[in-house]
Steps between C-alpha positions, in 0.01 A plus 500: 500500500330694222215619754766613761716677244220738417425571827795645568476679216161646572647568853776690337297739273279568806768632670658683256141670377523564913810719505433650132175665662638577860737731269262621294219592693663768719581671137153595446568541132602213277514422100357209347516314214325192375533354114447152405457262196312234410611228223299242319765194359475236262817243490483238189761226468605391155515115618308241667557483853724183622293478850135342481424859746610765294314685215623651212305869522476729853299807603571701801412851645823641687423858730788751624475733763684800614400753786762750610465695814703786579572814781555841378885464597543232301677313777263214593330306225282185515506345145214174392532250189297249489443244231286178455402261178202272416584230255269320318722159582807496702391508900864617559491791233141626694712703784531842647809653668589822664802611297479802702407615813772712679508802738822720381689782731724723301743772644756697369724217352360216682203242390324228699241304377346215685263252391449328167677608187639475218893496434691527178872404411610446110619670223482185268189390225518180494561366848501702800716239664537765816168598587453286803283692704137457404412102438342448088148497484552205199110481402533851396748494273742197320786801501516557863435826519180508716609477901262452777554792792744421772465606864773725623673732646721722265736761612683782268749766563605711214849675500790640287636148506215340358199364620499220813163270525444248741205201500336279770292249383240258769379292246568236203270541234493140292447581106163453359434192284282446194216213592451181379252656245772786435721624187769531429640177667816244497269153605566539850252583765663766743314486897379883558370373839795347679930624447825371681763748630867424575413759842384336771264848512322361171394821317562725804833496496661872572601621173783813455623720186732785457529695190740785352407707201712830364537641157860576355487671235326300181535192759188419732571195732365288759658269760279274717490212792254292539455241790162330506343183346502457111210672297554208250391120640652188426311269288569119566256260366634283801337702771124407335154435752223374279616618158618844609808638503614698864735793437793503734660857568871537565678753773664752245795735532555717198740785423412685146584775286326674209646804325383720234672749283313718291741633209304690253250245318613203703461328788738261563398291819579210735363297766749263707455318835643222710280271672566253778225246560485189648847486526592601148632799374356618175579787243248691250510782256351663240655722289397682161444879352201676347541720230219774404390689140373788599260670267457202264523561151443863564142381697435565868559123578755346651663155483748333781695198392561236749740228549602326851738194587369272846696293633495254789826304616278200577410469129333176430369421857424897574106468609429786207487526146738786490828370568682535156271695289478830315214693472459765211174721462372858399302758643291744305320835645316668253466802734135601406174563648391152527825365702561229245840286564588123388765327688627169325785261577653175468668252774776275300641208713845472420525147596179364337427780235165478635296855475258666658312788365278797640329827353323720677291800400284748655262849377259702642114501358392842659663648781388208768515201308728338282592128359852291562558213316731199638644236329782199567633207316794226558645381211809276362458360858773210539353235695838501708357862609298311839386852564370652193382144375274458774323809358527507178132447419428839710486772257226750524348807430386726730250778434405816791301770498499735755294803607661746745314689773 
């Protein structure tokens, strides 16, 4: 299934790298643009691993690519990212994946793109509970903010009443899973080879989106429909071959809504859906403000304060950590030379008072390299927390350094 899956994607980008040069060409003139980066990583976890597999320290060299291509008129565009990791361990985390690779038409107020992208929906910090586009890439990133490209075909129109975008996806892409050998991990050995779907299409099951997005005022919002199958699988211990686990993906129906409003330093914010799966309707949201010092202390810094309520109406049996829990963090730009900024925050369960914590900070060396520094704990874990005590043994730090070409 794997195999066939990227053959259709290759088959895809073909065809799209087809009709971005049959539009191209005839331009005789076109602008280019190529940058990439190259990061060396070191992940070290504070505790002995539970699995006989696993290791306590990983190296791994990630590379990003971007080439832009580009007529005169600005009208057709074909745009490349393309990303791949070696890991010194984890088979699974040793992967490449197109995140990009899309041929773009653009004309007075209307867009088409067509191929694979990259899709964004949220307003939210903690948990972008509506971004349901673009499956997690979860061996990138504990946080799920890494997504693996998704084939495609997105159309945009752009008018005095807002703007009206509509999405056809071919193809299911199952989330990535750490190895047996991987960290950070729960005990339980997720299949990255085989997946069951509720469609009787498996992963090609025809999936459809519509979005709306206007600005009124101080209020920027976003209403979406989403009729696919889920980007999140179904773990069940019950549905095990030979020690592993096989995710099981869910026909999804979602409606959402996630609103901004800017009102001098803050940013108050919400993210709300309903979801109907499996014959269950289910409601989300996530709600919360940020509030910004400008000019700190009479510096050229700034600092955002952060605080955010999740909540879940399944609660205890919701398939997530996040279903009664507030989330409270800061952000702080020093706005100089050397792009330095540390992001920290806290996740308190409201149920279990169980914690988790994250800070993240980044600066430039010289003008194409710099250092980021990663680092998460669990703490006060309550062993009635099944989620967060299944990792609680997981924290790490995480040190990249990247140089930019």
């Amino acid at each position: 299934m794997q195999y066939q899956r990227m053959l259709r994607l290759s088959a895809l980008l073909t065809s799209t790298a087809g009709a971005c040069m049959t539009a191209l060409v005839p331009t005789l003139a076109a602008d280019f643009s190529f940058e990439g980066e190259l990061t060396f990583e070191a992940r070290s976890f504070l505790n002995a691993p539970t699995s006989l597999h696993a290791k306590r320290n990983y190296g791994s060299v990630s590379t990003l690519l971007e080439l832009g291509i580009y007529d005169d008129a600005n009208t057709h565009a074909f745009i490349f990212k393309g990303f791949a990791r070696g890991d010194s361990e984890d088979d699974n985390r040793s992967h490449a994946d197109l995140r990009e690779a899309k041929y773009i038409f653009v004309s007075d107020n209307y867009e088409l793109a067509v191929g694979i992208d990259h899709v964004f929906w949220g307003v939210t910090e903690f948990a972008h509970i509506v971004d349901i586009i673009n499956q997690t890439d979860a061996t990138e990133s504990v946080d799920g903010e890494q997504k693996l490209g998704q084939p495609m075909l997105r159309s945009s129109y752009v008018s005095e009443y807002g703007t009206f975008s509509g999405f056809y996806m071919p193809l299911h892409r199952p989330r990535t899973v750490f190895d047996k050998q991987g960290r950070p991990t729960s005990g339980l050995i997720i299949s990255d080879d085989h997946e069951l779907y509720e469609s009787n299409h498996a992963n090609e099951q025809n999936e459809f989106a519509l979005r709306y997005e206007n600005s009124f005022d101080a209020f920027d919002i976003g209403l979406a429909y989403f009729d696919g199958t889920a980007r999140e699988p179904i773990i069940n211990p019950a549905n095990s071959v030979g020690g592993e686990i096989t995710p099981y993906y869910p026909l999804l129906k979602q409606i959402s809504l996630d609103t901004q409003a800017t009102l001098g330093p803050w940013l108050l914010k919400l993210e709300a859906l309903q979801q109907d799966q499996l014959d269950e309707q289910t409601a989300r949201a996530v709600i919360g403000f940020e509030y910004t010092f400008y000019g700190l202390l009479g510096t050229s810094s700034d600092l955002g304060l952060v605080a955010e309520y999740m909540w879940d109406e399944r609660q205890e049996i919701a398939p997530h950590p996040l279903a009664n829990d507030i989330g409270i963090g800061f952000r702080w730009t020093a706005n100089d030379v050397q792009s330095t900024t540390l992001l920290a925050g806290a996740i308190i369960d409201l149920d279990h008072q169980s914690m988790g914590v994250s800070l993240e900070a980044e600066r430039r060396l010289t003008n194409n390299l710099s250092l980021s520094v990663e680092a998460r704990f669990q703490t006060n874990i309550d062993p009635a927390d099944q989620i967060l005590s299944s990792i609680k043994d997981e924290d790490f730090i995480r040190l990249q350094l990247t140089t930019y070409f």
